[in-house]
Each structure stands twice: as C-alpha cells, then as structure tokens.
HTML snippet that shows the backbone in 3Dmol.js (N, CA, C, O; Angstrom):
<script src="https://3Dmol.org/build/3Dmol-min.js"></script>
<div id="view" style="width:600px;height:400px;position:relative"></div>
<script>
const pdb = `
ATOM      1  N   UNK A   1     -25.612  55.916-136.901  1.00  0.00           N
ATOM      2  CA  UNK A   1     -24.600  54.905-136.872  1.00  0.00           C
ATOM      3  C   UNK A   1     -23.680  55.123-135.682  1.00  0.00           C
ATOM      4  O   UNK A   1     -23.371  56.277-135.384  1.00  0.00           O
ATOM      5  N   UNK A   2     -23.241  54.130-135.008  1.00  0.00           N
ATOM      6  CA  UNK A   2     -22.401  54.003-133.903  1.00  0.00           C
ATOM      7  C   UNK A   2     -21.197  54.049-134.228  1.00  0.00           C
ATOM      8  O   UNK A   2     -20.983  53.362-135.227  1.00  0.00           O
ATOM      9  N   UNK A   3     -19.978  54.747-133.675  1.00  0.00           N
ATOM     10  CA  UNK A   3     -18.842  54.801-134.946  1.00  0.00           C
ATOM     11  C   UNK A   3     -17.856  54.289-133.083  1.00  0.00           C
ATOM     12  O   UNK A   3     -17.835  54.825-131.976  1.00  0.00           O
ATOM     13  N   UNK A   4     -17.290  53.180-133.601  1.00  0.00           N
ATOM     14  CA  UNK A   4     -16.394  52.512-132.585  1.00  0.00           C
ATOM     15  C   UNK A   4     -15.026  51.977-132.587  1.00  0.00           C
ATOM     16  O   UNK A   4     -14.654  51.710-133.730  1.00  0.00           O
ATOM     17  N   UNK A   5     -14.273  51.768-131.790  1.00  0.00           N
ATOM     18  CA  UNK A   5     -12.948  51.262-131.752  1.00  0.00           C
ATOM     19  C   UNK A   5     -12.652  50.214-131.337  1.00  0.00           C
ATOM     20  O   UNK A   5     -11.623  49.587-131.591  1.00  0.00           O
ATOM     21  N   UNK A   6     -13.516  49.914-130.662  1.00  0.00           N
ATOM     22  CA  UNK A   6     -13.196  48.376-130.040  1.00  0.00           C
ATOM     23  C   UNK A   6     -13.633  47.479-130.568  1.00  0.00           C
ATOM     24  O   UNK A   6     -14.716  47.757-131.081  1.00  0.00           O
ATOM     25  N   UNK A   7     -13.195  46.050-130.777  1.00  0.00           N
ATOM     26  CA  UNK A   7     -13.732  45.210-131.430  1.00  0.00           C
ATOM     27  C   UNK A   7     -14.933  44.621-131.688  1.00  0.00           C
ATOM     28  O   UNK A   7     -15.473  44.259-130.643  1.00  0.00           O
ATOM     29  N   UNK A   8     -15.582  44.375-132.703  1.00  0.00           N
ATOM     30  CA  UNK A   8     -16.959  43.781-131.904  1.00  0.00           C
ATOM     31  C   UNK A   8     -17.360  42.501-131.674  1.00  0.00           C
ATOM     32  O   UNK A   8     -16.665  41.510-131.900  1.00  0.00           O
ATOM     33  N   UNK A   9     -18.565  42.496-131.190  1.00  0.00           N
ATOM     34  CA  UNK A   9     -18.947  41.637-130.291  1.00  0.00           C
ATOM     35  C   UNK A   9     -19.296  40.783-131.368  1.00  0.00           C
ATOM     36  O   UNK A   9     -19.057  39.969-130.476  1.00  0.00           O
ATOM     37  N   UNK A  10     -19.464  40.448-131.892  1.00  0.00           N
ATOM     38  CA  UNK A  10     -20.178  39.499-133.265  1.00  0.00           C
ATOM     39  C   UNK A  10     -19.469  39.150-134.229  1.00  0.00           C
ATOM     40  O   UNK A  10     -19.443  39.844-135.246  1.00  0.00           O
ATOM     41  N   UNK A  11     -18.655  37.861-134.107  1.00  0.00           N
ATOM     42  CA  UNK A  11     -17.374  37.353-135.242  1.00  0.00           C
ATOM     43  C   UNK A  11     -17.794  37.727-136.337  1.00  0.00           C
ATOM     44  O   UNK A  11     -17.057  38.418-137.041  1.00  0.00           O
ATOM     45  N   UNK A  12     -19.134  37.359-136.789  1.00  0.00           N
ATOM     46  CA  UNK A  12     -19.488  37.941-138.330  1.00  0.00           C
ATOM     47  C   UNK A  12     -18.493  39.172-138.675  1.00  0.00           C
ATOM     48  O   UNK A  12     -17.494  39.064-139.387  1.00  0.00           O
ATOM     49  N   UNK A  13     -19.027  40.597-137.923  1.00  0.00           N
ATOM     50  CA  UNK A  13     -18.914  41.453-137.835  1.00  0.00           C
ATOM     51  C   UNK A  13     -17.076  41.976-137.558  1.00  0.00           C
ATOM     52  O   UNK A  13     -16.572  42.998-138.023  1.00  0.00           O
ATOM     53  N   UNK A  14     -16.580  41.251-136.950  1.00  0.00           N
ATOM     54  CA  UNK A  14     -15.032  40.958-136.322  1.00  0.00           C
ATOM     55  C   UNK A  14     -14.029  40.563-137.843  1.00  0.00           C
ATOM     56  O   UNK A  14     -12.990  41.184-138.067  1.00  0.00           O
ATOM     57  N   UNK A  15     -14.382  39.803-138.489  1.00  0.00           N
ATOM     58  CA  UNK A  15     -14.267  39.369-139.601  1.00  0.00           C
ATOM     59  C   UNK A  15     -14.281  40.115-140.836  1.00  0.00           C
ATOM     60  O   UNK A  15     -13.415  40.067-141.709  1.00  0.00           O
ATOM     61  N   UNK A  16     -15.625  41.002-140.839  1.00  0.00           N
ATOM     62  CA  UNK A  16     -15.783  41.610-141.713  1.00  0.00           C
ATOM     63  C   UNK A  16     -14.854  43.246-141.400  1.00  0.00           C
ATOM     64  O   UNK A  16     -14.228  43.987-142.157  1.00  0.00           O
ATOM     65  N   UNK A  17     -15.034  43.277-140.531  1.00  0.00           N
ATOM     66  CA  UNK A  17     -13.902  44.691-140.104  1.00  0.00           C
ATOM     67  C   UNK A  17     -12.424  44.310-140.396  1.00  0.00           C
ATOM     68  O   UNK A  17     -11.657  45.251-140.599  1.00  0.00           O
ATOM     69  N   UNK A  18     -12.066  43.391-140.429  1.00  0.00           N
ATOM     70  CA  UNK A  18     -10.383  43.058-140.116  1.00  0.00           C
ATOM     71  C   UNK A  18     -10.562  42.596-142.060  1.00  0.00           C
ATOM     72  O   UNK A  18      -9.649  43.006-142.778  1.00  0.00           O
ATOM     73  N   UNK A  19     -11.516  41.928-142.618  1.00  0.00           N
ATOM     74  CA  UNK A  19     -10.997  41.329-144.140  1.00  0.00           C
ATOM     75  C   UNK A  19     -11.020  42.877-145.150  1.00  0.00           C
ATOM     76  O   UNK A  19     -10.292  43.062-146.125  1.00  0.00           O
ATOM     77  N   UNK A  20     -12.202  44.014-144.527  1.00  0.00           N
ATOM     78  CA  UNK A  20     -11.871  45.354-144.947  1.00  0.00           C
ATOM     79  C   UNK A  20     -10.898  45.655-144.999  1.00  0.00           C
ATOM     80  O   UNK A  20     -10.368  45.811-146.099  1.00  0.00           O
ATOM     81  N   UNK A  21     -10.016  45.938-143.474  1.00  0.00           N
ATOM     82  CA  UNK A  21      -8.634  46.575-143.249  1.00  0.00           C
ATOM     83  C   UNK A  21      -7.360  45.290-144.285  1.00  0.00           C
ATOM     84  O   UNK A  21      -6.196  45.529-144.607  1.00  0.00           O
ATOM     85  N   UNK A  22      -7.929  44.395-144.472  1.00  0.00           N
ATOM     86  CA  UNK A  22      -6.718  43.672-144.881  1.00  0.00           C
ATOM     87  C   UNK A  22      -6.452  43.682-146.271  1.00  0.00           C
ATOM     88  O   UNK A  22      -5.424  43.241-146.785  1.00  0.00           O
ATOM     89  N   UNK A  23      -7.720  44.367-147.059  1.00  0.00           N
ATOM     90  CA  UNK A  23      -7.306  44.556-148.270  1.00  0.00           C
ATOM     91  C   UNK A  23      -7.084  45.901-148.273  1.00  0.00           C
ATOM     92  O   UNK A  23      -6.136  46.205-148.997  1.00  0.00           O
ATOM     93  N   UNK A  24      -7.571  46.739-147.772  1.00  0.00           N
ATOM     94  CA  UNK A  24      -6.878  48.228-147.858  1.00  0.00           C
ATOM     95  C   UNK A  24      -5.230  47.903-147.811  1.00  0.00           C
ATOM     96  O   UNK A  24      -4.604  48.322-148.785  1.00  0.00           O
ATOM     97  N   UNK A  25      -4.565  47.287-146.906  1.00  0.00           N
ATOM     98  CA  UNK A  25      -2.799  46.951-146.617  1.00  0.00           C
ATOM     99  C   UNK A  25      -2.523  46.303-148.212  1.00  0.00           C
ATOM    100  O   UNK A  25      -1.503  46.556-148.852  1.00  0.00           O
ATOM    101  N   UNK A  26      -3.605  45.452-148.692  1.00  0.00           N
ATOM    102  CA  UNK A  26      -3.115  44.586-149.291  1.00  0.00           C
ATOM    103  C   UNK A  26      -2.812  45.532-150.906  1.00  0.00           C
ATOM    104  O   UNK A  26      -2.096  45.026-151.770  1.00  0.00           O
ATOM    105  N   UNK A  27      -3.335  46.634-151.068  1.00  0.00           N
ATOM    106  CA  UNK A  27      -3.343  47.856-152.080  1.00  0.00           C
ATOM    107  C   UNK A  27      -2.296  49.049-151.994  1.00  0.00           C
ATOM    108  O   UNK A  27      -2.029  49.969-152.767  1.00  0.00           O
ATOM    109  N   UNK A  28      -1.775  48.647-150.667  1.00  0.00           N
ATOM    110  CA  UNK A  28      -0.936  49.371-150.759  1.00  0.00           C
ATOM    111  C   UNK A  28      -1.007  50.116-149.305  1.00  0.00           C
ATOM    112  O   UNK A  28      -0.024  50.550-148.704  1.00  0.00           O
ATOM    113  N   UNK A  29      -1.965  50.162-148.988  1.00  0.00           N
ATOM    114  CA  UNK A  29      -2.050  50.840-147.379  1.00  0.00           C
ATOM    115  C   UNK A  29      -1.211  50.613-146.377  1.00  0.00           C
ATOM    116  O   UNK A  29      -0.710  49.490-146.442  1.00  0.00           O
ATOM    117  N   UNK A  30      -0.750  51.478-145.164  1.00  0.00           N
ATOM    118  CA  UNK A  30       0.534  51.356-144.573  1.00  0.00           C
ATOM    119  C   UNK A  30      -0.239  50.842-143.133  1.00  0.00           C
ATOM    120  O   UNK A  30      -1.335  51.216-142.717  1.00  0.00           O
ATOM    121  N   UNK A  31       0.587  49.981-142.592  1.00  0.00           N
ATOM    122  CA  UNK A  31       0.240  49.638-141.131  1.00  0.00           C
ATOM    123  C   UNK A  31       0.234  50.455-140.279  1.00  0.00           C
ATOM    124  O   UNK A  31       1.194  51.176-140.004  1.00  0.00           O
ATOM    125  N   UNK A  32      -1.028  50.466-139.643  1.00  0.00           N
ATOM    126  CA  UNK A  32      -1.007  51.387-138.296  1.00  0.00           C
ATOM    127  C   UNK A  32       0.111  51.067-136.784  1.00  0.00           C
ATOM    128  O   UNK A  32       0.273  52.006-136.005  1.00  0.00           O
ATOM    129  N   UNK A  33       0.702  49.913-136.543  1.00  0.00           N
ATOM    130  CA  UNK A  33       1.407  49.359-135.790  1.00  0.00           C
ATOM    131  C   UNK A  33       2.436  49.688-136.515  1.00  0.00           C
ATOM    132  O   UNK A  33       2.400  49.971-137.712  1.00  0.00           O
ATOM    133  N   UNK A  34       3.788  49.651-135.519  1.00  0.00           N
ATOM    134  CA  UNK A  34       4.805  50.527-135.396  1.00  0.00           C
ATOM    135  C   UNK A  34       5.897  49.042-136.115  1.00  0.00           C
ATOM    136  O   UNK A  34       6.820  49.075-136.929  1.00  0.00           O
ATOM    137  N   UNK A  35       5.396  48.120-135.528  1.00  0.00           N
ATOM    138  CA  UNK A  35       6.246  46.881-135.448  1.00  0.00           C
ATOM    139  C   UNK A  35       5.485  45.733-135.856  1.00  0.00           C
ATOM    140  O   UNK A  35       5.788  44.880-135.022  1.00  0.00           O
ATOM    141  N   UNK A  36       4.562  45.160-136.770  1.00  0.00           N
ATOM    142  CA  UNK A  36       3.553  44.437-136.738  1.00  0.00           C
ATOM    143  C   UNK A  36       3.767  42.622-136.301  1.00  0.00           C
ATOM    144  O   UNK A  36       4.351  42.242-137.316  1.00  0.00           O
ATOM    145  N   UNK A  37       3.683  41.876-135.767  1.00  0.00           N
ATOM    146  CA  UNK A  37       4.415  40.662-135.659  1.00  0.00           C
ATOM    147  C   UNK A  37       4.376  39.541-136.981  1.00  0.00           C
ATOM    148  O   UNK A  37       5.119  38.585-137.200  1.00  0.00           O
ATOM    149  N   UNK A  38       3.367  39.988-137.652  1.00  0.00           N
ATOM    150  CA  UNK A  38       3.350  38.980-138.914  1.00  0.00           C
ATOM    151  C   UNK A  38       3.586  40.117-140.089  1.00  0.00           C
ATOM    152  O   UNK A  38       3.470  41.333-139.937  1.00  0.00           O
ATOM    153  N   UNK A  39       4.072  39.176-141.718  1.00  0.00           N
ATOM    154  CA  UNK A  39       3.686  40.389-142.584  1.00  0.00           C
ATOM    155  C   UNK A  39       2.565  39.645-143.308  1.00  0.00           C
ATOM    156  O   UNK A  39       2.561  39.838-144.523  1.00  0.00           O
ATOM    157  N   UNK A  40       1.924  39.101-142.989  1.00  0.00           N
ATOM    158  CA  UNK A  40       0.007  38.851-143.505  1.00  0.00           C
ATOM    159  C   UNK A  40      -0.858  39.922-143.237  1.00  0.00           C
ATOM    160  O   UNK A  40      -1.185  40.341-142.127  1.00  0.00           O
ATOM    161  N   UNK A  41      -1.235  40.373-144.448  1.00  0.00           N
ATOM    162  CA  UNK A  41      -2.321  41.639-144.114  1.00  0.00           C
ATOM    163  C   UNK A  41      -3.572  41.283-143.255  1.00  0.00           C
ATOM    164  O   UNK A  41      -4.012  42.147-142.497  1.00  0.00           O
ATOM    165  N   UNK A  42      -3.952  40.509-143.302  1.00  0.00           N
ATOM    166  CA  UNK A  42      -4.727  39.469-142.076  1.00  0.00           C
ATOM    167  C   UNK A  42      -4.694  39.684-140.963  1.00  0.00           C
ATOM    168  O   UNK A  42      -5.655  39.934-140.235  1.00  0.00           O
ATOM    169  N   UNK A  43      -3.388  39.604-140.633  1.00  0.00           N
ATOM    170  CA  UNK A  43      -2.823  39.095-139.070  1.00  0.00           C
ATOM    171  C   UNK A  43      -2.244  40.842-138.648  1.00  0.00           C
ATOM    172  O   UNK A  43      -2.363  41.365-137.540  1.00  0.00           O
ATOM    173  N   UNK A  44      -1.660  41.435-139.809  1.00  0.00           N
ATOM    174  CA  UNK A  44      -1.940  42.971-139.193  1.00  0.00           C
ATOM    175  C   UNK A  44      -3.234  43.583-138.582  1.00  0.00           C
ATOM    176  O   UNK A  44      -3.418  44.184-137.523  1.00  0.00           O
ATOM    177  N   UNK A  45      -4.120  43.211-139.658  1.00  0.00           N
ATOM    178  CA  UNK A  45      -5.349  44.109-139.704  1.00  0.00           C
ATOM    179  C   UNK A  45      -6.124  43.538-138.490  1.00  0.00           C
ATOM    180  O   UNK A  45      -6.749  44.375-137.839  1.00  0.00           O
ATOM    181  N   UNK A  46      -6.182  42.344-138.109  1.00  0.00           N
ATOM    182  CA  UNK A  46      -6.220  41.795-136.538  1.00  0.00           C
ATOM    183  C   UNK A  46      -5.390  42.511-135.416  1.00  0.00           C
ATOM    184  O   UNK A  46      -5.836  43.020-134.387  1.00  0.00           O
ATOM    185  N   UNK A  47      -4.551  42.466-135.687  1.00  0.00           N
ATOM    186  CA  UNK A  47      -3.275  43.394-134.647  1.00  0.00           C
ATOM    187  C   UNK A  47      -3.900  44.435-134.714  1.00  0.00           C
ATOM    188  O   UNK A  47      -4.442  44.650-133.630  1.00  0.00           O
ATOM    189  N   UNK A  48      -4.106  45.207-135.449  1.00  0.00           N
ATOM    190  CA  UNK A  48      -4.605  46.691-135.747  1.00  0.00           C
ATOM    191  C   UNK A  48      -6.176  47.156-134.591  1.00  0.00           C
ATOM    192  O   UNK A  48      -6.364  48.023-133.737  1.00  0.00           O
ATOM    193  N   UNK A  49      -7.069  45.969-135.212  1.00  0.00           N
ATOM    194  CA  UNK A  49      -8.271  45.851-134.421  1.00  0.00           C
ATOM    195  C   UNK A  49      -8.306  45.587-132.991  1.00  0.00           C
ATOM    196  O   UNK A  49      -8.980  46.242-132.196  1.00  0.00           O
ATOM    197  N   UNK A  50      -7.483  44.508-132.664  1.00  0.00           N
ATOM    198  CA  UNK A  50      -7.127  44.493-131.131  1.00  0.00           C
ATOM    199  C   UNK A  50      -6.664  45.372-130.160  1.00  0.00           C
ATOM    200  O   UNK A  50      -6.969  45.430-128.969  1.00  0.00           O
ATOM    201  N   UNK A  51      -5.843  46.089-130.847  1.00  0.00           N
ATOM    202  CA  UNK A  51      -4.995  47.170-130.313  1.00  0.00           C
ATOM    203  C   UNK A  51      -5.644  48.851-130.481  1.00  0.00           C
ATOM    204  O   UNK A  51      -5.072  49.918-130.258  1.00  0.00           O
ATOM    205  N   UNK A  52      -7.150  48.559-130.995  1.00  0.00           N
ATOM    206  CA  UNK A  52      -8.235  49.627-130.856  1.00  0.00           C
ATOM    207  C   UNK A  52      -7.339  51.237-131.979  1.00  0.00           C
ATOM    208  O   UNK A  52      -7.312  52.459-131.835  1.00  0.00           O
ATOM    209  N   UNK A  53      -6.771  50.264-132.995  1.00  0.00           N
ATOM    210  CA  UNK A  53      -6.527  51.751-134.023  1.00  0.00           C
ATOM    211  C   UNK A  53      -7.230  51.645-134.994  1.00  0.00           C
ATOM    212  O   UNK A  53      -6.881  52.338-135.950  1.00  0.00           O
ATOM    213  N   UNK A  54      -8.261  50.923-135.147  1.00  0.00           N
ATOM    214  CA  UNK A  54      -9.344  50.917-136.794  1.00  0.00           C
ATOM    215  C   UNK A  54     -10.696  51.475-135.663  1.00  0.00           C
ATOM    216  O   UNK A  54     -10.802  51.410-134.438  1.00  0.00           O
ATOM    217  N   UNK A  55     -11.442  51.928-136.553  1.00  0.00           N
ATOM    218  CA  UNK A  55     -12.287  52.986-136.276  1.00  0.00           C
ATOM    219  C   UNK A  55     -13.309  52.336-137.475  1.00  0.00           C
ATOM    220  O   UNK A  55     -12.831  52.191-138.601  1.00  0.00           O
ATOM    221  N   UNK A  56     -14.792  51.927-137.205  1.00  0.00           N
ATOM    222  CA  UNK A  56     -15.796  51.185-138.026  1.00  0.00           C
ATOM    223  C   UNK A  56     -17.217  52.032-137.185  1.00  0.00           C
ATOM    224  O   UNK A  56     -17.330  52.635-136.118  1.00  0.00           O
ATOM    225  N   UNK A  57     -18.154  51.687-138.320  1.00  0.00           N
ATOM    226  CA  UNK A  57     -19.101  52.108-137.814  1.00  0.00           C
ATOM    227  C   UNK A  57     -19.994  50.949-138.081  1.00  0.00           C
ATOM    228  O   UNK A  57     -19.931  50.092-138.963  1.00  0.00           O
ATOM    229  N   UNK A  58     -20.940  51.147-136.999  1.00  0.00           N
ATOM    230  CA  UNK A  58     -22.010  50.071-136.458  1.00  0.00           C
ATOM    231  C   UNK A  58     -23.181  50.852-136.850  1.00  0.00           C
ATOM    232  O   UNK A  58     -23.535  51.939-136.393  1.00  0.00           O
ATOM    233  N   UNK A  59     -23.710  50.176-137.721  1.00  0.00           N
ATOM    234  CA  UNK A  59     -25.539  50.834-138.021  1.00  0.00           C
ATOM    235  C   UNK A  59     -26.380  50.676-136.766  1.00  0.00           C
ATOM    236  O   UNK A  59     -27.132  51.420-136.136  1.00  0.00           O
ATOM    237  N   UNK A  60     -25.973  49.444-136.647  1.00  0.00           N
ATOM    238  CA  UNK A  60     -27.218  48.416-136.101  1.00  0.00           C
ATOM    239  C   UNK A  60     -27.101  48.783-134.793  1.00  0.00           C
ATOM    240  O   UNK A  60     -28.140  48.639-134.148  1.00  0.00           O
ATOM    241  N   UNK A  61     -25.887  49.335-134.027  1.00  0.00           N
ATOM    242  CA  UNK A  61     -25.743  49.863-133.125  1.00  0.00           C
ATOM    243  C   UNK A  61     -26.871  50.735-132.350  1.00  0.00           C
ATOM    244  O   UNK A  61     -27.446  50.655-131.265  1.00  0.00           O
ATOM    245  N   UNK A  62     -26.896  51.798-133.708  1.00  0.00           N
ATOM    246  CA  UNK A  62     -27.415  53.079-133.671  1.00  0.00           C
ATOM    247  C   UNK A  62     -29.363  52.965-133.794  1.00  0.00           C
ATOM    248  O   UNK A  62     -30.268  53.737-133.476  1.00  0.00           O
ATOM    249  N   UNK A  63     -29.328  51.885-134.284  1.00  0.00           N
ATOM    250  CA  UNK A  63     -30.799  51.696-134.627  1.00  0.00           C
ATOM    251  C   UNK A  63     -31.262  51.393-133.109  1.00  0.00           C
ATOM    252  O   UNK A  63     -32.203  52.004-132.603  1.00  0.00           O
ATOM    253  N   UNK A  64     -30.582  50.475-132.472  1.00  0.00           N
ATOM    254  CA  UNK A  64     -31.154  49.900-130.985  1.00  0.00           C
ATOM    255  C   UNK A  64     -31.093  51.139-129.986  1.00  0.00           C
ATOM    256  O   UNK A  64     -32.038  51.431-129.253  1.00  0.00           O
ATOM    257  N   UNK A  65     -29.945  51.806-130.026  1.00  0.00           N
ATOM    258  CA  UNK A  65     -30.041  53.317-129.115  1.00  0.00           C
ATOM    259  C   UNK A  65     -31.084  53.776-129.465  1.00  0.00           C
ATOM    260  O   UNK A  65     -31.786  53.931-128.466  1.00  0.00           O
ATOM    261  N   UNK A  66     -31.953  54.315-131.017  1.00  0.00           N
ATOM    262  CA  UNK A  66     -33.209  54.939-131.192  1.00  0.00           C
ATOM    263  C   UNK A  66     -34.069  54.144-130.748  1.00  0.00           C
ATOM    264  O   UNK A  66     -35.019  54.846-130.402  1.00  0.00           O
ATOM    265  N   UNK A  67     -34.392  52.620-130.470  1.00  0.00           N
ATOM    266  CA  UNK A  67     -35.427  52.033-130.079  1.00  0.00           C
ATOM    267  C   UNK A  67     -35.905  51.774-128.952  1.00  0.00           C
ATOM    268  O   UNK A  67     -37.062  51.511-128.625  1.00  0.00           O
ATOM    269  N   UNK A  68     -34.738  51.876-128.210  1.00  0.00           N
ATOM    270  CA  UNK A  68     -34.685  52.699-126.617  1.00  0.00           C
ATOM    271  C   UNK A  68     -35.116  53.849-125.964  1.00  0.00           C
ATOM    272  O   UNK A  68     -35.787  54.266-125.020  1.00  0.00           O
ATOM    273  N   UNK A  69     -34.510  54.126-126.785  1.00  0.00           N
ATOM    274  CA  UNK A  69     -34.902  55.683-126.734  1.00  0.00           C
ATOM    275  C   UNK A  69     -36.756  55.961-126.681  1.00  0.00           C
ATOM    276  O   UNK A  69     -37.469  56.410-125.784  1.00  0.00           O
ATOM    277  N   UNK A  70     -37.026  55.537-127.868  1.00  0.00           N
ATOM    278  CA  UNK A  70     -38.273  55.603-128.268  1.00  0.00           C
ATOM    279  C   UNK A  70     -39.282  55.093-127.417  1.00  0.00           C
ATOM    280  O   UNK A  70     -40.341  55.704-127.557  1.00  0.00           O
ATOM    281  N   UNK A  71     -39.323  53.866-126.296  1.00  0.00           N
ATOM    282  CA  UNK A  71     -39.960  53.555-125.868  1.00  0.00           C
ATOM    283  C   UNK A  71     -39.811  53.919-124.701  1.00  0.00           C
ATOM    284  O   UNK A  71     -40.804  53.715-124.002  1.00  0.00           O
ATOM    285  N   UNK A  72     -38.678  54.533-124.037  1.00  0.00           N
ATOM    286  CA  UNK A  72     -38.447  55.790-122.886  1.00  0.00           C
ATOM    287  C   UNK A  72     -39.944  57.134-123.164  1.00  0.00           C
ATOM    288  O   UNK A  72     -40.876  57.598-122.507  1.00  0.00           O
ATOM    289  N   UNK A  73     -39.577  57.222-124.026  1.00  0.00           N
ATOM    290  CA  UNK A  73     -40.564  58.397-124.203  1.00  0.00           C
ATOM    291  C   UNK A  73     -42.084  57.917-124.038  1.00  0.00           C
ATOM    292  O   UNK A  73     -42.988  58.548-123.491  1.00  0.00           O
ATOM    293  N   UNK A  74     -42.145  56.843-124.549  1.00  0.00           N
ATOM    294  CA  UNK A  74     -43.601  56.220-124.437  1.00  0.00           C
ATOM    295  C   UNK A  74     -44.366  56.177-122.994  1.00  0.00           C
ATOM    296  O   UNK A  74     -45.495  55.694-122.908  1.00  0.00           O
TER     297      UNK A  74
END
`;
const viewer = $3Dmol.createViewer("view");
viewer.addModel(pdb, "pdb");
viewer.setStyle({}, {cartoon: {color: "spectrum"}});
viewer.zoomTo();
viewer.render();
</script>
C-alpha cells in the first residue's frame, strides 16, 4: 500500500478520504488546523486534506508499482 499526503488524483477517492476525516471530527475528533475557516466537519476535513495533514493509504497505488516492477524484470 502507498501511504500518502497529498490529495488524490481521483474525486472518488478525494471524497472518500475527506467524508472519513469528517466523521472522525464529527465523534469528537480535534482539528488538525490551528484556525479552521468553517465549523462543518466537511469543510475542515477538506482544509485538512489540502493543506497535506491527513495521511491515507492507497492500495491501488502499490499494486501498479509491483506491476512495473514486474515487467522490468521480465
């Protein structure tokens, strides 16, 4: 698995990282931003992602590096 900070490339995926982080806030979890501009756990957990402080991991990432890989060797 690819474990990353920056946002990704695939709204699916963009979406699904930020509606994670927004119910973690929404349970009680504390904002990573100092000052957040909205109080929507949403619009934090966006802030959060943009500003490269959530940390996700990419499977699918990791599968294409081995398939590369693999046909290097070939």
């Amino acid at each position: 698995m690819a474990h990353l900070k920056d946002a990704p490339d695939s709204q699916f995926a963009y979406v699904v990282v930020v509606a994670r982080r927004a119910r973690q806030l929404l349970i009680g979890g504390r904002p990573m931003v100092d000052n957040p501009r909205s109080r929507k756990t949403t619009r934090i957990a966006e802030e959060e992602l943009q500003k490269g402080l959530l940390e996700y991991d990419a499977p699918h990432l990791n599968e294409q590096a081995e398939d590369i890989n693999e046909k290097k060797k070939k």
